[in-house]
N, C-alpha and C positions, 0 to 999 in steps of 0.2 A: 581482297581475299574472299570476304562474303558477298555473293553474287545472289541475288533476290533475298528472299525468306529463310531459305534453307540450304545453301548449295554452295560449299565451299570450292574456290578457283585455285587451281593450284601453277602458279606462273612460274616458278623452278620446275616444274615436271619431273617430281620423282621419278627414278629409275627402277625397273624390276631386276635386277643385276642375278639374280637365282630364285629355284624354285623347287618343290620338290611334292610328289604327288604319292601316298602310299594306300593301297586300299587293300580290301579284303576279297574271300572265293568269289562271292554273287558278283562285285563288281570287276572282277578279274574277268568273269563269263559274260561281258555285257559287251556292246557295242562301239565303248570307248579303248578299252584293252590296251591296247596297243602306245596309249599315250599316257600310260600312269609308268610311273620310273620303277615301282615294286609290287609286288601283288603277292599275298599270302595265299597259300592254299588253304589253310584253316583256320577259322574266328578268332581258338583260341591262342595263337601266335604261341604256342608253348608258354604261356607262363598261366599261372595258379588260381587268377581270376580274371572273370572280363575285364573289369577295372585297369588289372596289369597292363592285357592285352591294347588296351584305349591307348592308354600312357607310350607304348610303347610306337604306337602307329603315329603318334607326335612324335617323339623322340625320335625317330627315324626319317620324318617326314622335313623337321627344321635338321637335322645331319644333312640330307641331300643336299638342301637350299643355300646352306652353309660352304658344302663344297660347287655347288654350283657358282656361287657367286666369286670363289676363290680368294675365299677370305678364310679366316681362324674365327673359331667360337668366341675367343678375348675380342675380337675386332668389332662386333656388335656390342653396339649401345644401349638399346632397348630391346624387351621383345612384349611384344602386345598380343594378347591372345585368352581362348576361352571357351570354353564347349559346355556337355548338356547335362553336366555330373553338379550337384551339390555342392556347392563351396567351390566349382570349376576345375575339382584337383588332377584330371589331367593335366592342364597348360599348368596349374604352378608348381605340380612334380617336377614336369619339364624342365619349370623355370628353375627349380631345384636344382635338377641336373647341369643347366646353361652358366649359372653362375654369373647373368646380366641380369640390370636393373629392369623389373617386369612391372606393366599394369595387366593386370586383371580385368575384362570385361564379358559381358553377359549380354547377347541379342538370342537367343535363342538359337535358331538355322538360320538368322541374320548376321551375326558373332562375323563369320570370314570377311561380309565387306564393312563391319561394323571396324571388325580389329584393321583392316587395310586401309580406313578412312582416316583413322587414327594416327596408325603409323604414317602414313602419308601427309598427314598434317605436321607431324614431329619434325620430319626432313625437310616438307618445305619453309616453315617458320626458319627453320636456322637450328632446332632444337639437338638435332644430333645427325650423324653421316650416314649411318648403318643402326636399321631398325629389321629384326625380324616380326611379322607379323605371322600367323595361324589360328586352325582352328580344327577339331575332330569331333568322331563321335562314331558309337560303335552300336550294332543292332541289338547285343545280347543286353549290355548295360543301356542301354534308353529302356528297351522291356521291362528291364526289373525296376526302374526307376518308376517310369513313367505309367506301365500297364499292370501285368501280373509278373510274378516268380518264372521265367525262361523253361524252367523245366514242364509249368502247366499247359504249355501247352492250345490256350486259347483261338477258338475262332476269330477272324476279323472283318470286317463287313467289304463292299469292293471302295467303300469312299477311304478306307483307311490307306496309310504309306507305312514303307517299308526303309528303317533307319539304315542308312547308309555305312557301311563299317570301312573308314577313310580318315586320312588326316593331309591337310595342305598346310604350306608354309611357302612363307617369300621373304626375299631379303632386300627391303628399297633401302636407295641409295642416293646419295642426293649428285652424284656424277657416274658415267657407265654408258656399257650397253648394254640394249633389252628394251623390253615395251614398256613407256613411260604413263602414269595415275595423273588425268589433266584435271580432273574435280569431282565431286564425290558429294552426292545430294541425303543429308541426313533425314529421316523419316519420324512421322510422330505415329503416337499410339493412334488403331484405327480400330475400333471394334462396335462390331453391328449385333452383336448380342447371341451370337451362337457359342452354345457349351460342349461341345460335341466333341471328344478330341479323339474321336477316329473319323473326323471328317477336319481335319485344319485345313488343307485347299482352299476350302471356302471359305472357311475363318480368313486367312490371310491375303487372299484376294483381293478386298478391298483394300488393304495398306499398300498393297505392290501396287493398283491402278493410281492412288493419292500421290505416291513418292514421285509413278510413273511423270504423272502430269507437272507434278512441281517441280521436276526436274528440266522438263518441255520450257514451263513458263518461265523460270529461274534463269537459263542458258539462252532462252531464245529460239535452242535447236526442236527438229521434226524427229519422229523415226527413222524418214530418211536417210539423216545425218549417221546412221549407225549400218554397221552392215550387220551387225545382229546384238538383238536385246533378247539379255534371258533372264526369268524370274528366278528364284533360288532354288523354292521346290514346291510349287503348286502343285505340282503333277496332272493326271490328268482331269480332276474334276475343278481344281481350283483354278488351273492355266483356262479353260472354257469359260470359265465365269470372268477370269480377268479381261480376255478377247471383248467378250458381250458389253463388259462396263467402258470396257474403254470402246469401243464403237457407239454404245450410244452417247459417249461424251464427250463424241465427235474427233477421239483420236484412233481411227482405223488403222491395226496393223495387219500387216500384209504375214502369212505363214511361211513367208522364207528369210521374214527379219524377226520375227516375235516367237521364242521358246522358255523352255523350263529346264532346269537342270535335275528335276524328276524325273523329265520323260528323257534325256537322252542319256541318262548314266545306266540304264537296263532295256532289256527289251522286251516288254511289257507283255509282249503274246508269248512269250516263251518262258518268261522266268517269272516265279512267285510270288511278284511285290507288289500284288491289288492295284492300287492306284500308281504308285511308282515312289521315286526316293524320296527321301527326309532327311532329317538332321543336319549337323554342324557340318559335318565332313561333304556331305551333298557338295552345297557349289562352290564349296574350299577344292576338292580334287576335280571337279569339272575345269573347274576358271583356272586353277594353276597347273593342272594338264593339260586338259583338251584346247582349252578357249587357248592361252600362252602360245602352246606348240603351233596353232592356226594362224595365231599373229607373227610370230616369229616367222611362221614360214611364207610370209606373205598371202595367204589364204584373207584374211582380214584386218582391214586399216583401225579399223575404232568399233567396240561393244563398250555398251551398258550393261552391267552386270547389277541385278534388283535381287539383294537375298528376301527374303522373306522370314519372320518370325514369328510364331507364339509363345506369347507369354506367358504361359498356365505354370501350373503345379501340380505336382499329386494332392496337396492340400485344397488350393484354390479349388481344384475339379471337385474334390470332397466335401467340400461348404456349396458347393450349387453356383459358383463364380462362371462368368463368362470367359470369355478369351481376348484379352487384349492381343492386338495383334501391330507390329510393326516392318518396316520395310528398310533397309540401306542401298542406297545406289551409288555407283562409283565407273567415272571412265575409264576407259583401258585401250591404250592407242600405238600403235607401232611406234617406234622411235627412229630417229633421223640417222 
């Protein structure tokens, strides 16, 4: 099961048996479009507050996956899951709602392959048949959490990112069809000492080149082996610096295998997100959209998907604290 230091092998090969992708206007306007299952025209989804509006982009997002997988809500066993809210209470409203036995986890904009690595470990142990995993996060609510009050209105510099307003969810299975989870490289804290948290790209950077490589040495496998690895959400200052680290550490990738799920959920020259996406929801609705739908369709055999996290606070940032920063990586491979 443990395959070097860090890199869990998963020899049942969980099944992705459903899926379900829901975002918001900006990412409605971007260049993925077409592969999310729902798309709001407005932040506020009609309810009272952002917070609602969060809650609600999960609850909708595990409904699809639910009916994708053609199953009933009673039928899952677990649901794992977690985003960028205080006490996580999107996912355990959710879990509220679901009325299954829930863990609660916290990776930051790592959280989606944090909560996938998890649930995928649950199915292959023996632990349970049907695990929902997810994970959201919404632009309005990161703002007031993380920066200033929504309504002020603040400048942000070009190294900053733009919160993603999204929620993804999956339903693994431990028999089915759909693209099967073959191992899943857990990442440790990496932090180089920068406070900055309108520049995380660079903060995060080095956890996603660390996980990158232990997941190389761990398996054995090259980039190669992959017909595309994406980080979670460098965007574009932090995916530049990941390129650089990993070339001069003598693992060269090549620009038609090595992306970010920053740079490809907007279209950077046209639409207003500085650097490019962030958040939970980031490469929760890329991977359980876009990436899915490509493998599904035979477009691609096998990605590594690297979310990326910071581990700040409002507090932390407030005392003068750094940024721990971590990384999750997990395979994702056509099925037979």
């Amino acid at each position: 099961m443990l395959r070097g230091k860090q890199t869990w092998w998963f020899d049942k090969r969980p099944v992705i048996i459903g899926s379900g992708a829901v975002v918001g206007p900006d990412e409605g306007e971007g260049p993925l479009a077409e592969d999310f299952d729902l798309i709001h025209p407005e932040l506020d989804l009609q309810q009272k507050s952002w917070e609602k509006a969060e809650r609600m982009l999960m609850e909708q997002a595990a409904d699809i996956a639910v009916k994708q997988s053609r199953i009933e809500k009673q039928d899952l066993q677990f649901f794992v899951g977690g985003d960028l809210l205080n006490q996580i209470i999107s996912n355990s409203f959710t879990a509220r709602e679901l009325g299954v036995p829930y863990l609660g986890v916290f990776g930051a904009c790592s959280t989606s392959m944090e909560s996938l690595a998890l649930a995928s470990m649950i199915v292959n142990s023996g632990g349970a048949q049907r695990v929902l995993a997810g994970t959201c996060s919404h632009n309005c609510t990161a703002e007031k959490q993380f920066r200033y009050p929504t309504e002020y209105g603040s400048q942000k510099p070009p190294t900053a990112q733009y919160t993603v307003t999204g929620a993804g969810a999956v339903v693994l299975a431990a028999e089915g069809d759909g693209p099967v989870v073959t191992c899943a490289t857990v990442g440790k804290i990496v932090d180089l000492g920068i406070a900055d948290p309108f520049n995380m790209g660079a903060a995060m950077a080095p956890a996603a080149v660390d996980t990158i490589q232990t997941h190389f040495n761990d398996t054995g496998r090259v980039p190669g082996d992959y017909d595309l690895i994406v980080t979670g959400d460098l965007a574009r200052v932090g995916h530049q610096i990941a390129k650089d680290l990993l070339q001069r550490n003598e693992v060269p990738m090549d620009d038609t295998v090595f992306n970010d799920c920053g740079l490809m959920i907007y279209d950077l020259e046209k639409q207003g997100v500085q650097a490019g996406g962030s958040g939970c929801g980031c490469s929760a609705v890329v991977t359980y959209g876009h990436l899915l739908k490509r493998i599904q369709n035979g477009e691609l055999n096998r990605v590594l998907v690297v979310a990326t996290g910071a581990l700040l606070s409002p507090l932390s940032f407030q005392q003068g604290e750094t940024i721990p920063c971590i990384a999750h990586a997990v395979a994702i491979e056509k099925g037979e």
